[in-house]
N, C-alpha and C positions, 0 to 999 in steps of 0.2 A: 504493500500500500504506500508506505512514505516512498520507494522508487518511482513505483506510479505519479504520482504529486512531484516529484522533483525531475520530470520528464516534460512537463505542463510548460510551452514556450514563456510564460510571464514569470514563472515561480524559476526557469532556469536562469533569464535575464535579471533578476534580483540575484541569484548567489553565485552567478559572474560577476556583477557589481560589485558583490560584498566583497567577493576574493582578491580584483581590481583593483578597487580603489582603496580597501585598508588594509593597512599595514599588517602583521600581528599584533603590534602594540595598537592600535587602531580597531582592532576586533574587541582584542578587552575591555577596551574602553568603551566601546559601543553596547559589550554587555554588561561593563559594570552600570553603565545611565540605565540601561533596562533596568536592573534589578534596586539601581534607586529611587527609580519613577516607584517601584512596586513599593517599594518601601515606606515612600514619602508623602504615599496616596494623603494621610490624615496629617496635616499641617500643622492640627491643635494640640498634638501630642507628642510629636517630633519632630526635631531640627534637620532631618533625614533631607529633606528637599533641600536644603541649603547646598550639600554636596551633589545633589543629582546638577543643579542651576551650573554648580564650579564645572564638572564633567562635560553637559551638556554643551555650557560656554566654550568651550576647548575642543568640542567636535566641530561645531560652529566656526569659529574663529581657522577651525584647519580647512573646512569647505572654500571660506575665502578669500586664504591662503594659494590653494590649489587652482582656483579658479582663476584669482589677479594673476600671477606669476607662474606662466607659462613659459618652458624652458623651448630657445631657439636652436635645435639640431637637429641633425640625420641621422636616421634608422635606416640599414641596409639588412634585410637577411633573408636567405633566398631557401626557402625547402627545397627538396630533391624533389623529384617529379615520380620516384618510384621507392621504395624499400619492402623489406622481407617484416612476415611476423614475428615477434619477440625478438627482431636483433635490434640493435640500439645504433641510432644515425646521430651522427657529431654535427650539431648545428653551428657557426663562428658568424655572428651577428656582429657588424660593424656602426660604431656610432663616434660621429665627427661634429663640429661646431664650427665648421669656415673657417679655421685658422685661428680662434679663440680658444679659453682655456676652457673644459666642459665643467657645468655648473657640479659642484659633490655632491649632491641629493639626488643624483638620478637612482629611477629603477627601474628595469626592463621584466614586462610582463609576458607570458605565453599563454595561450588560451587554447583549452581542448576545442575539437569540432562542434560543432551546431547538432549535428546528427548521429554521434557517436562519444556521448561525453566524456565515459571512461575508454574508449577504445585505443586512443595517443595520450601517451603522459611525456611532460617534461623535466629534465630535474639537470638543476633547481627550472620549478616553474616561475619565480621570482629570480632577481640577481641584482646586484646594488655595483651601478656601474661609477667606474673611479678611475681615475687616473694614475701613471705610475712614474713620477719623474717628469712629468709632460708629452711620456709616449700616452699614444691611444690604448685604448684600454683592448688589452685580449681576453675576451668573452669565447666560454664556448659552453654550451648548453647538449643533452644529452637526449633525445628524441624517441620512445621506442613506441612502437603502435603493438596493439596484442592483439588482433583479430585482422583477416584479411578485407579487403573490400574497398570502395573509393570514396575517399573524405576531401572534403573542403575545409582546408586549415583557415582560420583566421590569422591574418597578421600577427605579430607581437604588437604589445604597447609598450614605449616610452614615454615616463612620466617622471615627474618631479614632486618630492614629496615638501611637506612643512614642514617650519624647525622641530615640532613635536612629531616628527613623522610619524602620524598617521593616518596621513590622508596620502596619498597618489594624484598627481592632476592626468588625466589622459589627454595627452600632446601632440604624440607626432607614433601614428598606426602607419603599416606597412600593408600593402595591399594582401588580399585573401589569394591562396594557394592551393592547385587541387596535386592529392596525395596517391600515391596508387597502390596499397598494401599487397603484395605478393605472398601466394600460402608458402609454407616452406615446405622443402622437395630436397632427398638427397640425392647423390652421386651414384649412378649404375654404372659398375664396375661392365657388365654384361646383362644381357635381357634379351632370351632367345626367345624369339616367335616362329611360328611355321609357316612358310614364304614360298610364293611362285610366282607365274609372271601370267598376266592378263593383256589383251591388246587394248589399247590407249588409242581412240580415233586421233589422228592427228598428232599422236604424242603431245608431250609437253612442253611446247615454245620459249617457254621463260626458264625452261629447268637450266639446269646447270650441264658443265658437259660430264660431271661427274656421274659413271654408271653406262648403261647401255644407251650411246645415241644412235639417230638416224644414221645407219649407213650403206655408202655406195656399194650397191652389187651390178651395175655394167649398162649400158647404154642400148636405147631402143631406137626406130626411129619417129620421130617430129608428127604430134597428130594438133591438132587446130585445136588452141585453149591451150597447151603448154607452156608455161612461164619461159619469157627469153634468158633468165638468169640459169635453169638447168642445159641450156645449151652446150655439149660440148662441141665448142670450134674445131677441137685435132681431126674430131673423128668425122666433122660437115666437109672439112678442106682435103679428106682422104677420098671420102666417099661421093664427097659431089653434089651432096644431099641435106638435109638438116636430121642433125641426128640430138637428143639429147638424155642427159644421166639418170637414171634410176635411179630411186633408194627402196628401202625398206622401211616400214611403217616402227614404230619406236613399241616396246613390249617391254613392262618395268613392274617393279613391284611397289604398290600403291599400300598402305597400312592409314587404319582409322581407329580412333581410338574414341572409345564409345564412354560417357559418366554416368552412371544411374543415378539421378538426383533426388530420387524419392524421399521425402522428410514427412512426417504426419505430421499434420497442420496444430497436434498438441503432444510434442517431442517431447523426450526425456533428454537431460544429461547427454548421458550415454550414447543414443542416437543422434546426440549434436556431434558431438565426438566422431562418431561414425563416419560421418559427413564427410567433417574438416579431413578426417584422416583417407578416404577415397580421394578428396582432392588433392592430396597431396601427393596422392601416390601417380595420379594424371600426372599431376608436375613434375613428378620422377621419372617416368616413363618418357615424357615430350622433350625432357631433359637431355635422353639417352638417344632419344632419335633425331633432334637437333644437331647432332653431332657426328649423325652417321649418313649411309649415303638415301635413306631412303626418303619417298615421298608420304608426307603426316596428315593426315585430316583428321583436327578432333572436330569432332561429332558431339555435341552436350545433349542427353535427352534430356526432356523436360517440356514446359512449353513450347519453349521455342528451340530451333535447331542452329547451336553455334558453329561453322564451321571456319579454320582457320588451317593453312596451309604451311609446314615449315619442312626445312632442308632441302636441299640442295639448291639455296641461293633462293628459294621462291619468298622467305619470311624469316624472320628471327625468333627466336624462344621467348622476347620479349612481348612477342603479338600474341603467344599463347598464353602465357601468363597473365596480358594486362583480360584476357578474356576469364581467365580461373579467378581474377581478384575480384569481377563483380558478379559471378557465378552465383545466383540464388540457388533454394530448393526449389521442389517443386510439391506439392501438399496433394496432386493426385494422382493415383497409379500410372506410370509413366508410359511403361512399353507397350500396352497396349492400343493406346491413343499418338505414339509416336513413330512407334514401329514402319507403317504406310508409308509414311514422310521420306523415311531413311532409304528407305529401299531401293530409289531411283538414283538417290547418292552412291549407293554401297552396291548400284550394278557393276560399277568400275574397280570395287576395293579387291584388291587378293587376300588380303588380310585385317584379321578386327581383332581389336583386345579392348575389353571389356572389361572395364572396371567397374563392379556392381557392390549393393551392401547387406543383399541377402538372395538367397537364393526360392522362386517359386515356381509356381506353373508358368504363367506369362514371362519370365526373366528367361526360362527355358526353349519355351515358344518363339521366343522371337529369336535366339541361338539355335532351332533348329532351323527357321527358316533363312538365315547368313549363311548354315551349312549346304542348303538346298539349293543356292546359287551358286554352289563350287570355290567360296568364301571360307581361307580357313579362319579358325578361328580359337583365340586363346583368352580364359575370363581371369578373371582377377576377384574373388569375393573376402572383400573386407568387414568384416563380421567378428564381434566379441566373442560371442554367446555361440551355441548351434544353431545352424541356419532353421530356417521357419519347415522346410522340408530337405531331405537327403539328396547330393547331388553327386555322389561316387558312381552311382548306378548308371548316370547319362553322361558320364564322362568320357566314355571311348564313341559315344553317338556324334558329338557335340568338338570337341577338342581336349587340350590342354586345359585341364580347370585346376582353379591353387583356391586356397586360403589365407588370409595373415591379416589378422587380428589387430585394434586398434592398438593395443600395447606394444604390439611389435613393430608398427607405425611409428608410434611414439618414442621408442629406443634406437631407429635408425634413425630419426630427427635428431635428436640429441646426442648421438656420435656424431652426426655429421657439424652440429654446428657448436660442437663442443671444440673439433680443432680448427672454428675460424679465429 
């Protein structure tokens, strides 16, 4: 309930204020006047008001303190445009005076997101900026976000406090920042899938020359509609005639990498968990194929169908990820409703790996029908608990099917970003 209420746009804009503009010494004081307003209620019986009037006067007098004497500088500081969950991003905010010496009372403020209060913390979220000798002052602030997803930072504030600091004046804000929380994903050393090769109308134009390209197999002759660029010259100045080169049509191995997003629309914990830890394991997986020679389409089920192309030169790992950072659930049964859609994607795939979070009849069904189009295929079910039905029995029908568990998730997370 009191999170509920502190989620309320007006009730969060009040204890942004509060944190803002008082100081610590500024908060106490603010409840020590509360509790002598309570005190002092009866006038006729105690001298209690007298001190609340002294307190009162001195939050006052720092209101228009803060207000008149606005400090003249520059705030510079720039977020990244991207970072990882739970790793911590070094922020180095610069702040200048034109060639004057900076007022001592400064203090730079950080403000969580609008949309994600506790999601980015900073520390220190305050910092009491000073000079050293007449150098500018080196600031550096410690950034870390705990959930993935995409946030609109607010600037910092720079402000100047009163001589009883505990007011804050807000001066001089630095414009708002969008953030882009990537889930975190380890290193695959290897990651074998089962692989052949399908024909590609047209092959791939943008691909890279890494892998099987179009190649010359020998010269025909000239029929009307032939490009004058396959022209070979040696063989028209032999022959008298127009002749031009052949190829072969391009034949590669295509891999799609399928998410099951299924969340009930009243999760537990654990099934949060589930989640995060599937998407990471995406992240691991596109990680490993980013890297290699193959072509990647993930495929998100869910409502909508996310598809994003990486390796060989068509995309970087960072177009996958910025797509897994704002990756919702999905609150209705997925494959059966999505499955249609895919289909006409996945006429081209040779191969699917599937990252699912429990195994049923429909998760099944739509893995029998990828096998049906000559589609191999390998799943991936990340699941704590035993899966909701048995899935060893349709494992030689189907493919490669694994298990591994959200704690084993969580322990190659933690090796991996143990030795950054």
């Amino acid at each position: 309930m009191a999170h509920s209420i502190l989620q309320l746009p007006g009730v969060r804009r009040i204890v942004r204020q509060y944190h803002q503009r008082l100081t610590p010494r500024g908060q106490y004081m603010l409840w020590s006047t509360v509790v002598l307003a309570i005190l002092g209620l009866d006038t006729r019986r105690t001298f209690v008001f007298w001190l609340f009037a002294m307190a009162a006067g001195m939050l006052t007098a720092a209101v228009a303190f803060t207000v008149l004497r606005r400090p003249r500088v520059r705030l510079e500081c720039q977020f990244p445009e991207r970072a990882t969950a739970l790793q911590t991003v070094t922020l180095r905010p610069l702040v200048s005076s034109n060639g004057t010496r900076l007022p001592s009372d400064l203090r730079l403020f950080f403000r969580p997101p609008r949309q994600g209060f506790s999601e980015i913390s900073f520390d220190p979220d305050s910092i009491l900026v000073e000079e050293n000798d007449g150098m500018a002052p080196q600031l550096r602030v410690g950034m870390r976000p705990t959930r993935r997803g995409r946030y609109v930072l607010p600037g910092p504030i720079l402000g100047r406090m009163d001589p009883l600091r505990l007011m804050v004046s807000p001066s001089v804000e630095s414009p708002e920042q969008t953030l882009l929380v990537y889930p975190r994903f380890y290193s695959m050393l290897e990651f074998t899938v089962p692989v052949g090769r399908r024909y590609q109308p047209g092959g791939v134009p943008l691909s890279s020359n890494t892998g099987e390209a179009i190649e010359f197999v020998g010269t025909r002759e000239y029929r009307p509609g032939d490009p004058v660029k396959n022209i070979h010259w040696r063989s028209w100045a032999r022959r008298g005639e127009p002749v031009v080169k052949e190829y072969v049509e391009e034949y590669f191995c295509r891999i799609a990498i399928i998410l099951d997003t299924f969340l009930p629309s009243r999760f537990t914990p654990a099934q949060q968990a589930s989640f995060e830890a599937a998407v990471s394991v995406v992240a691991s997986i596109a990680d490993y194929f980013s890297r290699s020679e193959y072509i990647v389409d993930i495929l998100a089920a869910g409502p909508d169908v996310y598809e994003v192309s990486a390796g060989r030169s068509l995309a970087y790992l960072e177009n996958i990820l910025d797509v897994l950072a704002c990756l919702g659930p999905c609150h209705d049964p997925p494959f059966a409703a999505i499955g249609p859609q895919l289909f006409d994607k996945l006429s081209q795939i040779t191969t699917v790996v599937a990252v699912l979070q429990d195994w049923d009849t429909s998760r099944e069904d739509f893995l029998k029908r990828l096998t049906a189009l000559g589609t191999a295929v390998r799943a991936i079910i990340v699941h704590e608990d035993p899966t909701k039905q048995a899935w060893e029995h349709v494992a030689e029908d189907i493919g490669e099917l694994s298990v591994i568990s959200t704690a084993d998730v969580e322990r190659l997370l933690a090796t991996e970003y143990a030795n950054v």
